[in-house]
N, C-alpha and C positions, 0 to 999 in steps of 0.2 A: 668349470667355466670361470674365467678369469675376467676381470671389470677393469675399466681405466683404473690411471690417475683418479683421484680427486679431485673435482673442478672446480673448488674452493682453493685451492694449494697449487692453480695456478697452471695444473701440464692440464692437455687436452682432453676432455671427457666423453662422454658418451653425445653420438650424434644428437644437434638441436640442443645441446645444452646451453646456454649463455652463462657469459661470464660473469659474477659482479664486479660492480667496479669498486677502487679505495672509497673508503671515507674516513677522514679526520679524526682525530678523537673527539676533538671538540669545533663546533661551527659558530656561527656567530651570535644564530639563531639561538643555541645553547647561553649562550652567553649574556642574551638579554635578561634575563631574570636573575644573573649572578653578578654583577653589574653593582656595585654598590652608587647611590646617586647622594651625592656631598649634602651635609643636613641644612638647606638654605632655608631660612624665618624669615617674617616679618621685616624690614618691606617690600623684599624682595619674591615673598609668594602671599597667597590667601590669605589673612590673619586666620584664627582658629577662635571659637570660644570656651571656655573653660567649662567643664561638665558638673561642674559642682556648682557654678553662679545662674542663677536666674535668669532669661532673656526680658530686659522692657518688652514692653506691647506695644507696639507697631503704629506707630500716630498715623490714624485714615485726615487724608485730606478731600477726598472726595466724594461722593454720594449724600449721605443724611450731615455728613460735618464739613461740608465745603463752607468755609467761611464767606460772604456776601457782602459783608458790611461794606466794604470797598466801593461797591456799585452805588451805594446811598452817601457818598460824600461830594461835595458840593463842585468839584471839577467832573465828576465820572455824571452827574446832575445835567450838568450843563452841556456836555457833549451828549449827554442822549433825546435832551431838547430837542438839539439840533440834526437829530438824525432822525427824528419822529416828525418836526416839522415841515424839515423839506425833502426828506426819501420817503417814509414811511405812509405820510396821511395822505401826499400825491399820489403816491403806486396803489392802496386801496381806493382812493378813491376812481380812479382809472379799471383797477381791476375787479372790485364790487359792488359799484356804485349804490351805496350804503342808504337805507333810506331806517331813520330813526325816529322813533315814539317814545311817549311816557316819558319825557323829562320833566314835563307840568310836575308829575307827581313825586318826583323828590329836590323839588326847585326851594320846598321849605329848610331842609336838612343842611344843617354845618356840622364843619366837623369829620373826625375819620368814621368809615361808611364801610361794609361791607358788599360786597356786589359776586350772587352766584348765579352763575348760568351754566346752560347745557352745553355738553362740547360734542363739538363733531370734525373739528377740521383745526388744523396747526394757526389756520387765521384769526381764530375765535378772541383770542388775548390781544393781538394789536388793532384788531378789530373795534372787541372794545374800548379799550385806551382811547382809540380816535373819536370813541365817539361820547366819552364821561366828559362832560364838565369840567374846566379848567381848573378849579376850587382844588380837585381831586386828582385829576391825570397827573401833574405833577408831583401829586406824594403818594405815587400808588405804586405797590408791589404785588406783586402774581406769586402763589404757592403753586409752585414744580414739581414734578415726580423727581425724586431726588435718584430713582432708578434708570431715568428715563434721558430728564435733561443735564442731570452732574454726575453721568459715569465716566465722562472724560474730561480732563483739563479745558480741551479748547471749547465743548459745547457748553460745561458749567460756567465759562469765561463771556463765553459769545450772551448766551440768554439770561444771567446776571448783567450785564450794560445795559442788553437791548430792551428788556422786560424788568429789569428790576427783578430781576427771579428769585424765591428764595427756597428750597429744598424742603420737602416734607415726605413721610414715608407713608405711601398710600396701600402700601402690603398691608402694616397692622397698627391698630392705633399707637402712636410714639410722642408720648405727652413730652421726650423734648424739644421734638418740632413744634410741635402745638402750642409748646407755652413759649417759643419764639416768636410766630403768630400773635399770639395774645403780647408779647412786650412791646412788637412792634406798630399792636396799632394802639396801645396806650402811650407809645409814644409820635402819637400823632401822622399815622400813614395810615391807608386806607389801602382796605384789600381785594383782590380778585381774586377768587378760587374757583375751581370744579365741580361740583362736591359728585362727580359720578366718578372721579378718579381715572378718567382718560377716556379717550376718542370712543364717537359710537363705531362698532363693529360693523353694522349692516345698515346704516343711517335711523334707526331707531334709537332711542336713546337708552339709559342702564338706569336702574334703580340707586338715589340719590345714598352714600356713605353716612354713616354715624360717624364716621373717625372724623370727618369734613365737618361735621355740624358741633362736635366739642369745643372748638375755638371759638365757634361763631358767639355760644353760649357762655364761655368764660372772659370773654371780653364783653359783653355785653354792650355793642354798639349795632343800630339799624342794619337788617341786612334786607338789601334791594334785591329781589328777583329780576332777573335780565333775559331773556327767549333772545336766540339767532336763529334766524331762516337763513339756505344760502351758501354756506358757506363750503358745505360739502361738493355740492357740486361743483366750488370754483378749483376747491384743494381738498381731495377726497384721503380717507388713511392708505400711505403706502404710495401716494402719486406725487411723483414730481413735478409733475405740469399743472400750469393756471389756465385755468378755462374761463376767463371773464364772464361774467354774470351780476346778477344784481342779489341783493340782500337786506335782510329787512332785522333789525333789531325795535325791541320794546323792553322798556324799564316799568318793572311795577313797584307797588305802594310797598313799602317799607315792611318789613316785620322785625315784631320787637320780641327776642325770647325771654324767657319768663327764668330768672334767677333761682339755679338748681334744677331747673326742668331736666325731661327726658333727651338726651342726646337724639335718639332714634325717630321719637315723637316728632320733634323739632326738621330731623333730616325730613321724613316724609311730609311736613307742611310746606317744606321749600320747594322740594318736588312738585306737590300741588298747585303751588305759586307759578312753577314757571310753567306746568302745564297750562294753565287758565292764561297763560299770555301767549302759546303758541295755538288755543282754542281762538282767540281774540284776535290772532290773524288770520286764522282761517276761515271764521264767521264773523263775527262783529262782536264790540263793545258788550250790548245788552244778553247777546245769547250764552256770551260766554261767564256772565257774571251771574245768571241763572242755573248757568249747569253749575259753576261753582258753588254757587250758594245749594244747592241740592247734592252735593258728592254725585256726579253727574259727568265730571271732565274726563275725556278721554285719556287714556294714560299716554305717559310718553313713553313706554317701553314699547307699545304695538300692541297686536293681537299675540296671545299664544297658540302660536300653530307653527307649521312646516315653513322653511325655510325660502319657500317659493311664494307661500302667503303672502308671510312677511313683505316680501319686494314687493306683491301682487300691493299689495293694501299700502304701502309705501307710497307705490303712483311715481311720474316722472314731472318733473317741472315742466314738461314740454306737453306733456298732455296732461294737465288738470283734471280733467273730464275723468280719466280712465282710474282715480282713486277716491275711493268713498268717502263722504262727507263728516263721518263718524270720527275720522281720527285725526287728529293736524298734523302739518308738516312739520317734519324734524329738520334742523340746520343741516 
């Protein structure tokens, strides 16, 4: 039996064969990787770094080392004046309609002051502001979550003018924030902080920080407990809508920490402080100075229970009635 051609070589082959077709020696495709590309440097590509030199370390400008000082000179001063007196105290006053106590009691005090209160809502800070004593509002600064308000240029920019803000690291105690704190109210400003280290979660409030209470203690100036009612409901966490309402602030009596004392000690007394002034809204003057004076005061974190309690025993501003007498209300 005899066979074609060979159907590589070209003459015709066995039925259904196909032919191949030419190819090149070489295609172009080949050719890309034999392609020598001309040795161009510096300036013309990437520079390179040498493998044997060390790289400096990286200068952070923003988070815990955003510099502030900027905000506190005496043009950036002036312009936040004016943006506090005729945007800022109008628009709260319109949209909170603020009702304030307890000034009596630190109407004695000169001097840079300390001022902590519970937070619950973004308004809580210029809220205050509006509502301190002029002695004070103009040489006051607010400690920032330096994770929060200066992970970006334009927010560390914006709440540095607006607030005076100045970065602190509320993850874990960071004695160089804190002893920035401490320089700047020995140099004659006066402070607002948190000390729960950011917004209540369920409008209950968080167990007051040690890291918050070291400043208060190494600067050793008056620090005032301040209670807000209110404010959640106007500007709740995570809402961008104002829902006008009203709001109630109170300033209590001073406390003086004791030189060396316990950080933790001290954070829970301020706690207690600003509970006995959200008890004092809720009932009166006398009952609430009773439960304090007996460790008595209702906590600010809630009850411990299920998450439905919680709300339960929360209560809504619209109906009073349907939340128990036992616990006050949270801002």
């Amino acid at each position: 039996m005899t066979t074609g051609p060979d159907p590589v070589a070209g003459s015709p082959g066995l039925p259904g064969s196909v032919r191949p077709k030419r190819r090149l020696p070489i295609t172009p495709l080949d050719l890309r990787g034999r392609v020598r590309r001309p040795n161009v440097g510096f300036p013309f590509a990437t520079p390179t770094w040498p493998g044997t030199v060390a790289r400096p370390p990286v200068e952070k400008s923003l988070g815990i080392a955003y510099d502030s000082d900027w905000a506190r000179r005496y043009p950036t001063r002036l312009a936040r004046v004016v943006v506090q007196e005729l945007i800022s105290e109008p628009l709260l006053r319109a949209v909170a309609s603020p009702r304030v106590d307890g000034l009596d009691r630190i109407a004695h005090l000169d001097g840079p002051v300390i001022f902590a209160a519970n937070h619950a809502s973004h308004l809580d800070a210029p809220l205050i502001l509006s509502a301190i004593p002029d002695r004070w509002r103009h040489r006051m600064f607010v400690a920032g979550a330096a994770d929060y308000f200066f992970d970006t240029r334009v927010k560390a920019t914006t709440f540095a003018f607006l607030l005076n803000a100045v970065p602190i690291d509320r993850q874990r105690v960071n004695r160089e924030s804190a002893h920035r704190l401490v320089e700047l109210l020995g140099e004659g400003w006066s402070l607002l902080i948190f000390p729960e280290g950011g917004r209540s979660q369920d409008g209950w409030g968080q167990p007051h920080r040690a890291g918050a209470a070291w400043p208060m203690m190494r600067a050793g100036r008056p620090v005032i407990p301040v209670h807000l009612e209110g404010t959640r409901q106007i500007l709740a966490r995570g809402s961008r809508t104002l829902r006008p309402g009203r709001t109630h602030l109170t300033f209590g009596r001073p406390l003086h920490p004791a030189p060396g004392g316990d950080a933790r000690a001290f954070a829970t007394e301020v706690e207690r402080a600003v509970a006995a002034l959200a008890d004092e809204q809720t009932t009166d003057w006398w009952t609430a100075r009773r439960r304090a004076a007996a460790r008595t005061t209702p906590t600010l974190t809630g009850p411990d229970a299920a998450a439905w309690r919680r709300t339960w025993a929360l209560g809504d501003d619209r109906d009073r009635g349907s939340r128990p007498e036992s616990w006050p209300r949270q801002g």
